[in-house]
N, C-alpha and C positions, 0 to 999 in steps of 0.2 A: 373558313378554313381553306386556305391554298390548295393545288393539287399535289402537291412534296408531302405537305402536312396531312393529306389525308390518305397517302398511300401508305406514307412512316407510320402511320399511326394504326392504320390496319393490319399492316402487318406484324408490327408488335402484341397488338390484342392477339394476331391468332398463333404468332409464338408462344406464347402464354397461357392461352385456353387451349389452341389444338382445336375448337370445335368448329363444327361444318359446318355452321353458317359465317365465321370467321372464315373459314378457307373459299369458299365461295365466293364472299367479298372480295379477297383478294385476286383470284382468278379473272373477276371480273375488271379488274381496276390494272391487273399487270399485262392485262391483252391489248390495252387502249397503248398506242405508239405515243399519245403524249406522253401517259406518265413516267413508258421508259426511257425517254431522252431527258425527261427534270431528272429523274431519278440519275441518271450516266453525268448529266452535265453538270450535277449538285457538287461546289466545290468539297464537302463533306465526304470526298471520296470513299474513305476508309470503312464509314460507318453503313453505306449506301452497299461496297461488294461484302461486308462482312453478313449482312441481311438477306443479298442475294444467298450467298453459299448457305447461310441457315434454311432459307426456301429450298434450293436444291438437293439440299440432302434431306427432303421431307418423307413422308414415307407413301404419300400419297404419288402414286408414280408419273401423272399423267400434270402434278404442279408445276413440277419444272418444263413445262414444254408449255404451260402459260406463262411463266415467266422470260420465258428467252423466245418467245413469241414475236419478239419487235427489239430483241438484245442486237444482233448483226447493225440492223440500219440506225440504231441509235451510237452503236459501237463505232458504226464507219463517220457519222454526221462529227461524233467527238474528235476521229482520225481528222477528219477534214478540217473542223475549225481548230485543229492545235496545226495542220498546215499553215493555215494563213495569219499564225500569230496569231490567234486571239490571247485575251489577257484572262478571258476568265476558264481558262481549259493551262492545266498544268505539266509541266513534266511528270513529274511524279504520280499523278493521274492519268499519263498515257499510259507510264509502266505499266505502274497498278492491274488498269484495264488488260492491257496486253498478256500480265501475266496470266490472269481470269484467262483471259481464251481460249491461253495455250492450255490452259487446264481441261476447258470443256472440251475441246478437241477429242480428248481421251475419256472423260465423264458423260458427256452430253449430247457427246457427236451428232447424233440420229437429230437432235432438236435445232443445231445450226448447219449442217450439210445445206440443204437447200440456199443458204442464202451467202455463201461463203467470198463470191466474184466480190461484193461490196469492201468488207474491211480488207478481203487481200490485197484487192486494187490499191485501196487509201495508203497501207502501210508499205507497200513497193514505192508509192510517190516522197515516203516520208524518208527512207534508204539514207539520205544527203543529213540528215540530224542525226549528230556522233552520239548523243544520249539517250535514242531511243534507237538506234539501229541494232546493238548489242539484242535485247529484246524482240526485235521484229525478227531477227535470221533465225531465231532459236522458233520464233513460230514457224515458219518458212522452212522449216528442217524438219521441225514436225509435222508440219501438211504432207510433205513431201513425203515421208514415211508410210502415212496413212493413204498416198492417191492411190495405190491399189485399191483398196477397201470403198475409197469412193465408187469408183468405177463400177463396182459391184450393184451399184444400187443409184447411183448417178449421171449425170449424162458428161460427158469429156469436157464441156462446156467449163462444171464448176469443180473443176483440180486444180490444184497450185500451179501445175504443169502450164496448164492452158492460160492461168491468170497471169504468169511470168512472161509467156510469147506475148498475148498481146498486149501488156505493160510496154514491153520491149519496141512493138512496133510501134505501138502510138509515142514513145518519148521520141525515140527517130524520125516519126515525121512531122514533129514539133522540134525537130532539132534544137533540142536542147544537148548539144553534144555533152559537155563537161556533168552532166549528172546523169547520163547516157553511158560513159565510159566508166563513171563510177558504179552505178548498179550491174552493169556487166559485170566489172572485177570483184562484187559481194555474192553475186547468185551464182558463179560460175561452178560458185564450191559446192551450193546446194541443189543445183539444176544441171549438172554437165552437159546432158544431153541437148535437153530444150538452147539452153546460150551457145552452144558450140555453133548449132545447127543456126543461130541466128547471127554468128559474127560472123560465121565464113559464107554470108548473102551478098550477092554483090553491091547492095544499096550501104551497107554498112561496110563495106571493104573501102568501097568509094570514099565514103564519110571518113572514115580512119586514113587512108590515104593521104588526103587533100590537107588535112588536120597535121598529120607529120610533115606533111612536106614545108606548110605553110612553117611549121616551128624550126626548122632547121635551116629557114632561111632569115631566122633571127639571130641579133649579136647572143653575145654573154651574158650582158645585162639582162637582158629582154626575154632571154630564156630563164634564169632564176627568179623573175617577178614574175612566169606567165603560172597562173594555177591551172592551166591546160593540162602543160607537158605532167606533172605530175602524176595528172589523175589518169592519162594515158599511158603513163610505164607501171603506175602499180596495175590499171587492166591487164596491160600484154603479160605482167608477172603471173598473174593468177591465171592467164587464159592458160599459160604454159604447163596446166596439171593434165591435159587435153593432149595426145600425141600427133593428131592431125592440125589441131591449133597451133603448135611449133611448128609444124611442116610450113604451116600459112603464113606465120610471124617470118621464120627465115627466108621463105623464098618472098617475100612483100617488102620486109619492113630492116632483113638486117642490115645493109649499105648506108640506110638512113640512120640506123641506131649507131653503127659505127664511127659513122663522121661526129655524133653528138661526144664520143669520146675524144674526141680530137679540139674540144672549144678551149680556149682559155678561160676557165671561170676564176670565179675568185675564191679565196680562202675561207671560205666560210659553208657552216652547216647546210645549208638550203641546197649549194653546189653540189656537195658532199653526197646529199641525197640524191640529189639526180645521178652523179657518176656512178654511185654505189647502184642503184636501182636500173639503172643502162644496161652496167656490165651485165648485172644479173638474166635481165632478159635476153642478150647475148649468148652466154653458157647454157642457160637451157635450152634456147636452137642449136647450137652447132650440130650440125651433119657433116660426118668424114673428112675433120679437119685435117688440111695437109700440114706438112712440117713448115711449111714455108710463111704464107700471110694469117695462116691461124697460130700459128707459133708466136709470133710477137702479137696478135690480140691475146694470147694465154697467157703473155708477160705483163700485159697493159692491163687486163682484168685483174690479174694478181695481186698488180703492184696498188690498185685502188680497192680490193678488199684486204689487201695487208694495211692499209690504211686506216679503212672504216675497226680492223680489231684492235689494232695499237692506240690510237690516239682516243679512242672510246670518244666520241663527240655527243653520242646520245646511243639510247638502249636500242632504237629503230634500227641506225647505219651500222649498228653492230650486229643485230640479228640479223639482216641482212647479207651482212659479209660474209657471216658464217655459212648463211644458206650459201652463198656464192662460192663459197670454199669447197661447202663439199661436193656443189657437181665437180668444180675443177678436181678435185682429188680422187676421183673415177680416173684421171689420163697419168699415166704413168709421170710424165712431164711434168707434170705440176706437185706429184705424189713427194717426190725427188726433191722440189722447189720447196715445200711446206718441210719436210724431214731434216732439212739443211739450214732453215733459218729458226735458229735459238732465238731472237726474240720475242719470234710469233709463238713458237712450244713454250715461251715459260710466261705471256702473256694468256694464252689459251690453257692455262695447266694453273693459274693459279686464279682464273674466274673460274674454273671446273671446282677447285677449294674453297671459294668464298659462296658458293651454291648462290648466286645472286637469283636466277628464276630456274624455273625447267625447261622453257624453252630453249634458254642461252644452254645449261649444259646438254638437254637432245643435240642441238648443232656440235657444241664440240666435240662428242660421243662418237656423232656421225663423221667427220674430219679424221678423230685418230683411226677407227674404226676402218675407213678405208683407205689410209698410208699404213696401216700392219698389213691389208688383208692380199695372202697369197690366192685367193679365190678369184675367177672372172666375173666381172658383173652381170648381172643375170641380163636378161637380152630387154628386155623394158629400160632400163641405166643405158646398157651402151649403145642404143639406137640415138643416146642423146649425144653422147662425146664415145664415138668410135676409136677404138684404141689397139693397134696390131701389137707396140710394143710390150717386151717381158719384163717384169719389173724383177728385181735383184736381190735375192732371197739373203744373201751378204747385208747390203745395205739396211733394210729390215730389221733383220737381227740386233744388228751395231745400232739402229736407231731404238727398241726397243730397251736394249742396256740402256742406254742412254737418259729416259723418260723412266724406266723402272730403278733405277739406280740414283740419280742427280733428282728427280724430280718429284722422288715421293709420289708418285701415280695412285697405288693401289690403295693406297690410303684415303686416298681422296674417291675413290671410286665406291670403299664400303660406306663413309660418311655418306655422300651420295645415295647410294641403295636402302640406309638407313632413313632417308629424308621422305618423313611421312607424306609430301607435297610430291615426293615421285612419281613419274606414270611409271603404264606397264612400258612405254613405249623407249623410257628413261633406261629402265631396267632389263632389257631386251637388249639394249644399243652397250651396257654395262657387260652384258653374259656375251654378243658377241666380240665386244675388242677383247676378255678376257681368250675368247675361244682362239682369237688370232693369235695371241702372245703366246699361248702354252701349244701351239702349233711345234716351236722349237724346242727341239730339246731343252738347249740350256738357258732358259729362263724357265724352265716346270720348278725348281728348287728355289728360286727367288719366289716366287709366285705362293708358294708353299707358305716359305717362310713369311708373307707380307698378309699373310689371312685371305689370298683368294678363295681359299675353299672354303670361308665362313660365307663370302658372297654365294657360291654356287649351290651352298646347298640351306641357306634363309631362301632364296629363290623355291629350290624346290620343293623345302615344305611347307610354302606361302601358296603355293601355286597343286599341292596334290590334287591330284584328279580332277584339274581343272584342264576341259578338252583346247580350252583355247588357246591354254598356255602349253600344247604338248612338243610344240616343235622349238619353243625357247628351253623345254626341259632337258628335248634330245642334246640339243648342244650342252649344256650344263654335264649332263649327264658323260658324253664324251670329252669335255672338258679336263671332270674330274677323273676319268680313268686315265689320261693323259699325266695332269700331276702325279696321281699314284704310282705309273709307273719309274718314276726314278725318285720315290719319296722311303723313305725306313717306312717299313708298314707298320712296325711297333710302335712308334709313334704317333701316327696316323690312329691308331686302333687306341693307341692311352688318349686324344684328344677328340674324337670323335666317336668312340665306339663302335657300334653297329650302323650307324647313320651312313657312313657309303657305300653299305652292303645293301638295304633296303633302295638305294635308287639303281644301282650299277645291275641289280640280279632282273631291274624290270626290261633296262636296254636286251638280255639277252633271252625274255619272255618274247619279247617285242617281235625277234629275229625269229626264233621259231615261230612262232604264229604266222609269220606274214610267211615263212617261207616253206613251211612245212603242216600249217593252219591247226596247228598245236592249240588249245584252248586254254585259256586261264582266267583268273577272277578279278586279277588287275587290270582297270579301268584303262590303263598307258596302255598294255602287249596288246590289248584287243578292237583300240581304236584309233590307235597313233597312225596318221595315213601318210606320214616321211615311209620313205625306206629306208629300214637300218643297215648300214653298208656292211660287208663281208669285214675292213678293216677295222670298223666301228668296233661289232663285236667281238673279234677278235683280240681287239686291248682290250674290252673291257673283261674279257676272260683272265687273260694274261693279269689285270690287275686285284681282279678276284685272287687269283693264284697264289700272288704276294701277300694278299691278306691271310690266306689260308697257310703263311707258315708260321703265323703267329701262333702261341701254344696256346688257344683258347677255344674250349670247346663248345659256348654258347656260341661265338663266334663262326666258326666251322658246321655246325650243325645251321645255323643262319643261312649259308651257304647254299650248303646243299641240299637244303628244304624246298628252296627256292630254283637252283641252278639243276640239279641232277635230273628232275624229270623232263629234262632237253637231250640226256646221254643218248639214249636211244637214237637220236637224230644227229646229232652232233660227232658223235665217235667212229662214224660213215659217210661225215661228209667228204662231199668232193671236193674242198677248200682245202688240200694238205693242211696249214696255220692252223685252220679253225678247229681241226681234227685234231692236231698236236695238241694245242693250248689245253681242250677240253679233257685229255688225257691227263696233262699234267695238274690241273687242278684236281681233278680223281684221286692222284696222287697225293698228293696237301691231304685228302679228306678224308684220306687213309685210314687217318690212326682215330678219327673218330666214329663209336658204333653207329650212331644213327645214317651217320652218310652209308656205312659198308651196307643198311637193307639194299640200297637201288641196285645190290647187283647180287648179295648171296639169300635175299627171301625170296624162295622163289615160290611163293603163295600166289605173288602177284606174276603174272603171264609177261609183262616187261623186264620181269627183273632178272628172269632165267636169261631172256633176249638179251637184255646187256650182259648177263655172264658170257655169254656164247659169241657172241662180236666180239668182247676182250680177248679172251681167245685165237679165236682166228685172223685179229689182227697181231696179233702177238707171233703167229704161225708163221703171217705171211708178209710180214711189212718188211721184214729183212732189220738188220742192226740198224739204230737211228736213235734221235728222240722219244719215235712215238712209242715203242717198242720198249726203250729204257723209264717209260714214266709208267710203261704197263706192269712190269718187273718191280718198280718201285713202289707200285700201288699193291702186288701180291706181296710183296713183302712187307709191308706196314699191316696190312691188312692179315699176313698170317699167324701175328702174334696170339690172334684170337684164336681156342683149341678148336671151337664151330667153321671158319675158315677154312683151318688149317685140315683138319679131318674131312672138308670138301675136295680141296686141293690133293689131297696126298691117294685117293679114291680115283685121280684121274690118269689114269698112267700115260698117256699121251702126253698130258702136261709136265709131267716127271721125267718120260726121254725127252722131251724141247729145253727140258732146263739143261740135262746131261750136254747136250747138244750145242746149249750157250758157252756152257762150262770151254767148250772144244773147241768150237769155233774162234769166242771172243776172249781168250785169256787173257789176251795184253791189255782188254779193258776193265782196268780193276771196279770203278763206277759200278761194270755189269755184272762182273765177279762179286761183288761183295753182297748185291742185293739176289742174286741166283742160291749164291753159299745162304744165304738167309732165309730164304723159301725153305731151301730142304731142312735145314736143320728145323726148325719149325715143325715140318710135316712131319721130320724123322723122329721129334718128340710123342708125334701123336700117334705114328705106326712104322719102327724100321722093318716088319718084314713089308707091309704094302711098300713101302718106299724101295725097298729091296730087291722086293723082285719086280718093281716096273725101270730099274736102272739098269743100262744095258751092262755086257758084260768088261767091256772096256773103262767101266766108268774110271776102274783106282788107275788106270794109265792117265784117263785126263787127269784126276787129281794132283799126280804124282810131275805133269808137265806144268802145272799151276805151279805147284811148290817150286818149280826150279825157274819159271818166269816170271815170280814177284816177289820184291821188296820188303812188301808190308808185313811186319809182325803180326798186326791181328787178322788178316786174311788167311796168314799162314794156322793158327791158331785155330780158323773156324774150317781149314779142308782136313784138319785136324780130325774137326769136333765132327763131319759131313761126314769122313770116314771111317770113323767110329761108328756111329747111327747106322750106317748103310750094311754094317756084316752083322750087329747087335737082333735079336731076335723079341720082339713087344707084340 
C-alpha cells in the first residue's frame, strides 16, 4: 500500500468508527510532512480538502493542529510548482487550496500563524496569473485584516504587512520591473501603507523614472506593442488612491505623461487604452490648475474620455472614461462641458437603463451626481482639481428639466434601486443625485409625480436602524420633506399613508437630542453623528405641518405622539423659523384630543410648562405668525368644554384676547379665531368671561362691526356680545 493509500484509508476507517486508536493513527501519519504534500499534490483534489475539512471539524480539538502540522509548507511547495508550470498541479487545485486558507485564517488561525511568510511569499510571486490572482488578493485582504491579531501573539516578522515589503524589495532587486509595477498596482489597494512608503523610495522612484523616460522616447508603434507602458499607467492609476502618491506622480511624472498624449497612435483599441488610462492618471494629479495650459489638457482629457463612452470599444475603456469623467466633473469647467453635450447625456442615460453592470452605473451616478450638485467638494475631492469657480444655479436647473423631462431619468433610477445586483454604494450615489435635483423648487413636483418618493422611502425601510446606513437616511429623509413641501398632502397621505410620518418625526427626534440631549428609543435620534441643520429641521416641520391638515386623525395623533414631546424645547427656541413652524404645526394638531394632552394634562409637570410658554409667548411676541398659530391652536382647541373651562378661568388671557380684539381689528384672520375663543369659553361661563372683560370691551366690538366686511364675523361679535352681558 502507497503512502496516499494508506493515509486515505485511515482516515476514512476513523471517519466511520470515531475510535481512538483510529484517531491516533491518523495523527500519527498527518504530522509526517511526506504524507501532507501527496496528500496536497494528489491530483484528486476535491476529495483530499473534502477529508481535510471532515478532520477539522472533529471534535477532538487538538486533531486539527496535527493535521495542518506541515499544511503551510506543503501549501507553499504546491504554490510554487504550479509557479513553474508544472503539469501535474492545476488551476483549479490552486483555487481550491487557496480557498481552504482563506478559510483557515478565520477557523484555524492559531494552527498556521506561525508559518504563514511561506505561502504568502509564494502567492505575492504568483500576482502575474489572471486566474488565480482574483483569489490570492481576497486572501491578502484577509491577512491583512487579521495583522492586528497577529501581532498580538506574533513577531512583525510573520504579517502580511512585512511579507508584502519584503516581496517588494526582493522583486526590485531582481528587477523584474514589469511584474514589479504590476504587483504594486494589485496591493496598493490592499496594503496603502506598506506600498506607498515603498514607491516613494528613491531606488524605485529611479526605477520608474528611467522606465518612463525610456517609453516616451519611443515612436507610436513601439509604444502600443510595449507591455511596459501599460502595466505602468494602470500602477500610477491605482497608486493615485494615496494623496501623497499624486503629489509624487504630478511633481515626477506629469510632463512625461503629457507628451504621451500628444503621439499620433492609431485607431485602434490597444491606443485607445493607453490614451484613456494617461488621461486618467492626469486628472487625478492635477493641482491648481490655471485657466491657461490646464484648460486645454481639460479639453484634450475630455475629448478622449468622450471617446472611450460613445464609441464603447470594450467594457475596460469605458469604465475607465467614466472614472475619468467624474474627477473632471468636480471643476466647474468641465461640469458645463458634460451638461452641454446631448450625445454624451443620452449615451450615459441610456447604459444607466440597460443596467449593463454596477460598476458602469456607480460611475454614471457619480458624473450626474456631481454636474446637479450646488454643494463644494469636500476638501479630499478638491485638493485633486482645485476649483475657485461658481457654478450656475440657472444652468442646473435648465439641465435638470432637461434629463427629467426628455430623458426619462427617474425611471431608470427606481429600475436601478430595484436591481437585486445593486450595492449600497449604487443606492447612496441614487438618494444623493435625487437630493440634488429636489434641491430646486421646481422640479420637487416632477419628482413627485415620476415615484421618487417610492425610491426614498424603499431605501429607508431597507435600511431601518441600520447605523451605517444613517447619514444616506438623513438625506433621504430631507429629501422627502423637500418633495412634500410643494406636494397636495392629501394625496401624499391617500398613497403613502403614515409612512412619511414615521421617518420625517425621527429627523426632528434627532435635532432635539443632539441639541438639547432630549432622549428617545429611536435608534436614528440617539446615534446619528451628522448634525441635523436648523434648516433641515425646520422643513421638516413645516412638512409635517401640511400633513397635519389632512382630516385624519390616526394620522395627526401619529404626529404628535412622536413630534410634541420636543414642544417644550422647540417653542423657545432661539431659531425665530423653528419656533414659528413648531407653533404652527400645534395648530394643525389642534382639533385632535390626543395631541391637546401635551399642553392642558397638567398631571404631567411638562405639560403645565408648555401651557405657560404658550401663553407668554402669546403675551409677548407682538402680532405675527407666531402669535396667530397660538390663537389658532386656542381656538381649535376650545371647542372641547375641558379646554374651554380652562381658558375661560384665566382672566389675563380673556383681557389679551379683548386686547387683540382692539388692537388688530383690520386683521380678520385674528379677529375671527379671538371671536372664537370667547364664544367658546362664553358657552362655558359668561359671568367668568364677563367680569374678566374690561369695561370697554362693547366699544371694541361695536369698532369691529364698523371695520369689517364679513357677514359671518359680524354674526359671531353678535353672538361674543350676547355671551358677554348673559349671566351662566
Amino acid at each position: 500500500m502507497d503512502q496516499l493509500t494508506e493515509l486515505t484509508a485511515t482516515i476514512d476507517e476513523y471517519l466511520e468508527s470515531k475510535s481512538k486508536d483510529s484517531r491516533e493513527k491518523v495523527k500519527k501519519l498527518v504530522s509526517q510532512p511526506a504524507y501532507i504534500k501527496l496528500w496536497i499534490f494528489d491530483p484528486d483534489y476535491k476529495r483530499r480538502v473534502s477529508l481535510l475539512q471532515a478532520l477539522l471539524a472533529d471534535e477532538d480539538p487538538f486533531l486539527a493542529d496535527f493535521v495542518l502540522s506541515h499544511f503551510c509548507s506543503g501549501f507553499t511547495d504546491l504554490l510554487k510548482s504550479y509557479k513553474k508550470c508544472s503539469s501535474t498541479v492545476s488551476t483549479n487545485q490552486v483555487v481550491t487550496y487557496l480557498q481552504l486558507f482563506n478559510n483557515l485564517i478565520d477557523t484555524n488561525f492559531h494552527s498556521i500563524k506561525e508559518e504563514l511568510e511561506g505561502p504568502v511569499m509564494s502567492m505575492l510571486y504568483l500576482l502575474d496569473d489572471a486566474s488565480v490572482r482574483p483569489d490570492i488578493l481576497l486572501v491578502l485582504a484577509h491577512l491583512k485584516q487579521v495583522d492586528r491579531r497577529i501581532s498580538d501573539y506574533c513577531e512583525f516578522e510573520r504579517t502580511a504587512e512585512y511579507c508584502v515589503d519584503s516581496f517588494l524589495n526582493d522583486v526590485g532587486l531582481q528587477e523584474l520591473n514589469s511584474f514589479l509595477y504590476e504587483c504594486v498596482g494589485h496591493l496598493i489597494v490592499i496594503f496603502p501603507e506598506t506600498v506607498s512608503k515603498y514607491a516613494s523610495n528613491e531606488n524605485f522612484l529611479r526605477l520608474l523614472t528611467t522606465d518612463i523616460s525610456r517609453l516616451t522616447t519611443l515612436n507610436a508603434i513601439e509604444l502600443e506593442n510595449s507591455p511596459l507602458l501599460l502595466k505602468v499607467l494602470y500602477m500610477l492609476s491605482s497608486l493615485c488612491i494615496d494623496e501623497s502618491n499624486r503629489n509624487l506622480i504630478h511633481d515626477h511624472y506629469s510632463k512625461l505623461l503629457t507628451k504621451l498624449l500628444t503621439v499620433s497612435f492609431s485607431k485602434n483599441e490597444r491606443a485607445q487604452l493607453i490614451l484613456t488610462l494617461t488621461a486618467l492618471v492626469l486628472v487625478k494629479t492635477w493641482h491648481v490648475p490655471s485657466m491657461g495650459e490646464k484648460s486645454a489638457q481639460l479639453t484634450m482629457t475630455y475629448d478622449i474620455f468622450i471617446a472611450g463612452v460613445i464609441t464603447d470599444v470594450s467594457t475596460e475603456i469605458l469604465d475607465l472614461s467614466l472614472e475619468g469623467l467624474t474627477y473632471l466633473s468636480i471643476k466647474v469647467e468641465a461640469k458645463r462641458m458634460i451638461r452641454n453635450d446631448d450625445d454624451l447625456l443620452i449615451t450615459i442615460l441610456q447604459l444607466l437603463k440597460k443596467k449593463k453592470n454596477v460598476n458602469l452605473a456607480y460611475g454614471i451616478l457619480s458624473i450626474l451626481e456631481n454636474v446637479t450638485s450646488m454643494k463644494t467638494p469636500d476638501e479630499s475631492i478638491s485638493t485633486v482639481l482645485e476649483d475657485t469657480e461658481k457654478d450656475d444655479p440657472t444652468e442646473i436647473l435648465n439641465f435638470l428639466f432637461h434629463i427629467l423631462a426628455h430623458q426619462d431619468l427617474m425611471s431608470s433610477l427606481l429600475a436601478l434601486f430595484k436591481d437585486e445586483a445593486a450595492t449600497s454604494l449604487v443606492h447612496t450615489s441614487i438618494i444623493n443625485l435625487i437630493r440634488n435635483i429636489v434641491y430646486f423648487k421646481e422640479t420637487r413636483s416632477i419628482v413627485f409625480e415620476q415615484k421618487g418618493l417610492d425610491i426614498l422611502f424603499s431605501h429607508l425601510i431597507s435600511t431601518k436602524d441600520n447605523q451605517a446606513q444613517f447619514e444616506s437616511q438623513l438625506v433621504c429623509i430631507e429629501s422627502v420633506s423637500k418633495i412634500l413641501l410643494t406636494s397636495n398632502p392629501e394625496v401624499v397621505v391617500e398613497k403613502y399613508d403614515l409612512i412619511p410620518v414615521a421617518f420625517l418625526v425621527q429627523l426632528v427626534q434627532a435635532y432635539d437630542h443632539q441639541k438639547y440631549q432630549t432622549r428617545y428609543k429611536t435608534i436614528f435620534a440617539m446615534h446619528l453623528e451628522s448634525k441635523v441643520s436648523n434648516q433641515a429641521v425646520f422643513e421638516v416641520i413645516i412638512s409635517l405641518t401640511n400633513l397635519a391638515s389632512v382630516p385624519n386623525m390616526d394620522l395627526k395623533k401619529s404626529i404628535g405622539n412622536a413630534v410634541l414631546p420636543s414642544l417644550p424645547n422647540f417653542s423657545i427656541s432661539e431659531i425665530p423659523s423653528i419656533r414659528q413652524s413648531m407653533l404652527e404645526l400645534l395648530s394643525n394638531l389642534s382639533d385632535c384630543p390626543d395631541c391637546l394632552q401635551y399642553v392642558f394634562n397638567w398631571s404631567k409637570p411638562d405639560t403645565k410648562k408648555n401651557y405657560d410658554t404658550l401663553l407668554d409667548l402669546l403675551y409677548h411676541l407682538g402680532s405675527g405668525p407666531s402669535q396667530s398659530a397660538i390663537l389658532s391652536f386656542f381656538a381649535n382647541a376650545s371647542v372641547y368644554d375641558l379646554v374651554a373651562d380652562v381658558l375661560v378661568e384665566n382672566k389675563d388671557f380673556i383681557i389679551f384676547l379683548s386686547k387683540v380684539l382692539d388692537t388688530q381689528r383690520s386683521e380678520e384672520p385674528i379677529v375671527e379665531r379671538t371671536l372664537f375663543i370667547l364664544i367658546n369659553c362664553g358657552q362655558i361661563s359668561t359671568t367668568k368671561m364677563r367680569q374678566a372683560l374690561p369695561n370697554t370691551f362693547s366699544d371694541v366690538l361695536n369698532q369691529i362691526m364698523r371695520s369689517i366686511s364679513s357677514a359671518e364675523l359680524r354674526k359671531m361679535c353678535l353672538e361674543v356680545a350676547r355671551l358677554s352681558k348673559e349671566e351662566n
